[in-house]
C-alpha positions in Angstrom: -36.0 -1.0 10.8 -32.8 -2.9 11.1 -32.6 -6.3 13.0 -29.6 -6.6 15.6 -27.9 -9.2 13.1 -28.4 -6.9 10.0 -26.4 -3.9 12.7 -23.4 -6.0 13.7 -23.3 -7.2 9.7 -23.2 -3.7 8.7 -21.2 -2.1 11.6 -18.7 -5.4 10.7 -18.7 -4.4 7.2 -18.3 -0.3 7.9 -15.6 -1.2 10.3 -13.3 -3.6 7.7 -14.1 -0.6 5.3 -12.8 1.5 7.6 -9.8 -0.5 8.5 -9.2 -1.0 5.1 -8.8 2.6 4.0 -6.1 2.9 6.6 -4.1 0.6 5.7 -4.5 1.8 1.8 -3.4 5.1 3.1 -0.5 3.7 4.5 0.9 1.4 2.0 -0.1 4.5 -0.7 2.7 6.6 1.6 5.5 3.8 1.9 4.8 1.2 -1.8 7.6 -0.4 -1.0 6.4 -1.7 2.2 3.0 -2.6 -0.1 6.0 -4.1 -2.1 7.1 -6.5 0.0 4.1 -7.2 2.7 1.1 -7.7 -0.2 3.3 -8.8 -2.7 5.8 -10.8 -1.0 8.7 -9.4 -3.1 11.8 -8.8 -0.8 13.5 -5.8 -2.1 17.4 -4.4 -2.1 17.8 -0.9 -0.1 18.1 0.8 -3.8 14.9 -0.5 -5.1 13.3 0.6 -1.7 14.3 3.4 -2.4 13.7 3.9 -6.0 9.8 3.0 -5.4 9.8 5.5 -2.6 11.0 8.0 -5.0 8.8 7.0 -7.4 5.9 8.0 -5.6 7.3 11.4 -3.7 8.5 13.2 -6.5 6.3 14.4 -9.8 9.3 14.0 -12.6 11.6 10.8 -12.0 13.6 9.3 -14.3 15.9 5.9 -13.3 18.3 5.2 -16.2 19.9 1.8 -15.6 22.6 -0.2 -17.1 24.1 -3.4 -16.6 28.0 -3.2 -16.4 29.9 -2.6 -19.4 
């Protein structure tokens, strides 16, 4: 039989768990939100949108180059 501190412990802990698998969801769907509100990296409109590419499509290829 549970005690009423050992509840609110766990129904603390289930909830946080719960919370926490939402926000995985979300930053799974959008990484370059993940990107830039875990991470801290702020990122150009391109490279937002090459992570968000990244993740939607099953073949992606970037080929980059810098000037010539």
């Amino acid at each position: 039989m549970k005690t009423e501190k050992t509840q609110q412990k766990s129904s603390y802990f289930e909830k946080r768990e719960r919370n926490l698998m939402k926000w995985v969801g979300y930053w799974r769907r959008n990484p370059q939100i993940f990107v830039k509100d875990y991470l801290g990296v702020n990122l150009k409109p391109y490279q937002k949108l090459l992570f968000y590419m990244m993740n939607k499509v099953d073949f992606f290829m970037y080929v980059a180059a810098r000037g010539l």
